[in-house]
C-alpha positions as CSV (number, residue, x, y, z in Angstrom):
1,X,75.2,-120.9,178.9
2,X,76.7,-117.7,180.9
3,X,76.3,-114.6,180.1
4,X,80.0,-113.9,179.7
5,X,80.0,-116.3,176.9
6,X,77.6,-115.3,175.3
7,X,78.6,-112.0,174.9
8,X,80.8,-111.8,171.8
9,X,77.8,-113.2,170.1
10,X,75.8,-110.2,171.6
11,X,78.2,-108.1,170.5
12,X,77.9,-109.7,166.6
13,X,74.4,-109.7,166.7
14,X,74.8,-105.9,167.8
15,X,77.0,-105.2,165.0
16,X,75.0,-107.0,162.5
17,X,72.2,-104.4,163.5
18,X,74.4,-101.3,163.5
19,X,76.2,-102.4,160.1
20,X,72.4,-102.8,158.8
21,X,71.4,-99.4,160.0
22,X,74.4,-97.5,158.2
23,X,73.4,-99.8,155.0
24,X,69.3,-98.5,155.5
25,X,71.2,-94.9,156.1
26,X,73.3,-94.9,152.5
27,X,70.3,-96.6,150.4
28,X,68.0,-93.5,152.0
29,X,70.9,-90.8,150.9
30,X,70.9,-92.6,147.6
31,X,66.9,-92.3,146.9
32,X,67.0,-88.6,147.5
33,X,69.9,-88.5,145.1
34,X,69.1,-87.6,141.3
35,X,70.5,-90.2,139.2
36,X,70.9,-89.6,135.1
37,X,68.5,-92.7,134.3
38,X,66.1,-96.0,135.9
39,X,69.3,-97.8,135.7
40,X,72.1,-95.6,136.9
41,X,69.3,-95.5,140.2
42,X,69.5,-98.9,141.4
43,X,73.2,-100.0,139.1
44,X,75.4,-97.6,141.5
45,X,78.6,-98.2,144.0
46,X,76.4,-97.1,147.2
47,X,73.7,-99.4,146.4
48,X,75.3,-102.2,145.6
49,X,77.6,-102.1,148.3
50,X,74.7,-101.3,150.9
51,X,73.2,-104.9,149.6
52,X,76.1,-106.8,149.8
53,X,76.5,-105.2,153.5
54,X,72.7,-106.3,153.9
55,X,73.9,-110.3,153.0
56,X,77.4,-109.5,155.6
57,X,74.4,-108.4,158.3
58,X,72.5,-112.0,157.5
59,X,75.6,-113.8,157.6
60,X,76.4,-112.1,161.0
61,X,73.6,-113.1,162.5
62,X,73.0,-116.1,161.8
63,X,76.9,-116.5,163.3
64,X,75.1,-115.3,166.3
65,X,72.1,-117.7,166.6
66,X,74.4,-120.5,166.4
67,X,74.9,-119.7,170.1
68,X,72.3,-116.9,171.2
69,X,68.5,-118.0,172.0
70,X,65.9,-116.9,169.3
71,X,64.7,-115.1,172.3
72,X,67.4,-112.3,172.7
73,X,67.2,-111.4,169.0
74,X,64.0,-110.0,169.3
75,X,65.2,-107.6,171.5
76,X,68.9,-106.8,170.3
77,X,67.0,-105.7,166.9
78,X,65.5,-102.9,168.4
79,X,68.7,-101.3,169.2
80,X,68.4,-100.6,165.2
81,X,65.6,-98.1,166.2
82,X,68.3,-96.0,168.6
83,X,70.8,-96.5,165.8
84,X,68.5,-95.4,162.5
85,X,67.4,-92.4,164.4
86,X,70.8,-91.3,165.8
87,X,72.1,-91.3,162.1
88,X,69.1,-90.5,160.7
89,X,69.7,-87.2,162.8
90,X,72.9,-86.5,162.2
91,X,73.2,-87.4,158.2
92,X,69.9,-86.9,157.2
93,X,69.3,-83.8,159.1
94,X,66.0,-85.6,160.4
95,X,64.3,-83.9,163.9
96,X,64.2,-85.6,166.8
97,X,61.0,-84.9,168.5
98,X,60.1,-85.4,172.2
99,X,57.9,-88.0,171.3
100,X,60.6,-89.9,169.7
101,X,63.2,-89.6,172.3
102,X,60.4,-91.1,174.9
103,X,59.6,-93.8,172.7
104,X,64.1,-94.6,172.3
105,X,64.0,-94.4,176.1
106,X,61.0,-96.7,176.5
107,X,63.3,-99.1,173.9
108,X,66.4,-98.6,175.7
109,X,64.5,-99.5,179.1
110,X,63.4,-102.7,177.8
111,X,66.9,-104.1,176.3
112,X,68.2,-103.2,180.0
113,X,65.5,-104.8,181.8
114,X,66.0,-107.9,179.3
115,X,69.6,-107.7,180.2
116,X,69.3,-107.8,183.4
């Protein structure tokens, strides 16, 4: 199959991974949170809806291997690295160290060369 139509697919799978990042993103926010009890922790708005967003991410994908090769997931799921470190930075207030941005560059590299 080209790659022009297998692009929308890329583009799902792609989504899938961002959409799972913001979910991984609200869940963190939501552990640092104090909650009143055990319960009220886990029984909330943010966490439920971060799960069900975790099932939409499955469903996604697996839209996407109905026409992608097992192959290029491997490799699109790393672009959840870039994305959970990116928002990890700007709504967590997390550091992004030198060491870091060489490792997302060395990431990055790969998914282009794999493109390519």
């Amino acid at each position: 199959m080209s790659g022009t139509k297998l692009l929308p697919y890329i583009l799902i799978y792609l989504l899938s991974v961002f959409l799972s990042s913001v979910s991984q993103i609200v869940l963190k926010k939501e552990a640092v949170r104090e909650h009143k009890n055990f319960i009220r922790e886990y029984l909330n708005a943010p966490v439920i809806l971060s799960y069900m967003l975790f099932g939409g991410c499955t469903l996604l994908t697996l839209i996407a291997y109905r026409v992608l090769p097992m192959s290029y997931g491997s490799v699109l799921e790393t672009a959840g690295y870039i994305t959970v470190t990116v928002m990890g930075s700007v709504f967590l207030g997390e550091h992004v160290t030198k060491k870091k941005l060489i490792s997302l560059a060395v990431i990055l590299t790969g998914i282009i060369i794999y493109a390519i």
